[in-house]
N, C-alpha and C positions, 0 to 999 in steps of 0.2 A: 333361108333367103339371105340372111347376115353374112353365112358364114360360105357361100358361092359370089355375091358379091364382093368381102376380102378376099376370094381366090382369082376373080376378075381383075383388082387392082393388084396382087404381088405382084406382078414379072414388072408392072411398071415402075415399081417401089424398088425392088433390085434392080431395074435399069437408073436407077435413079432420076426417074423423070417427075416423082412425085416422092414426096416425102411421109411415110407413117405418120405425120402429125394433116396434111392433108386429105392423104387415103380415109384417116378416120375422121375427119371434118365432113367429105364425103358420102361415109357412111350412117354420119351422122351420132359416132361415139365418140369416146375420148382415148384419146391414143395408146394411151398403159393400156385399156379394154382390146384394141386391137391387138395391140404386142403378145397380151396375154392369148387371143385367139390363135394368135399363128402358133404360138411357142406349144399350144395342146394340140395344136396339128402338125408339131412336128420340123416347123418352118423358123429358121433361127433371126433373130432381131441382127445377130451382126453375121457380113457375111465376108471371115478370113480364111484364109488358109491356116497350116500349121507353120510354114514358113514364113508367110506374113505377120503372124503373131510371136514368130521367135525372134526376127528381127527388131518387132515393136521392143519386146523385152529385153534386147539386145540395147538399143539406145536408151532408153529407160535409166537400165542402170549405169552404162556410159552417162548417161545425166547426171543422174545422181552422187558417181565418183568427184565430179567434176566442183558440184557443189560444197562437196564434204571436206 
């Protein structure tokens, strides 16, 4: 039942209409608990691309030069 009603609340979560610390209020657990359910179902907590995460890494260390 738990783990049909977190499949009920993702797509709202990746719409971001609701946030994993709500969906698991909700549910009535605590949010790491949820995180954990999706992540053994396969469902990831962040959801980037590979280009969106090169970029991230890209200014990151642009920051970093900058400070050094």
């Amino acid at each position: 039942m738990l783990t049909r009603n977190a499949m009920i609340l993702f797509p709202y979560i990746q719409k971001e209409v609701i946030s994993h610390g709500r969906a698991a209020e909700l549910l009535g657990i605590h949010k790491m608990d949820l995180i954990a359910l999706y992540s053994n179902l396969g469902l990831p907590y962040l959801n980037q691309s590979k280009e969106e995460l090169a970029n991230d890494v890209a200014v990151l260390k642009k920051l970093r030069s900058k400070s050094a």
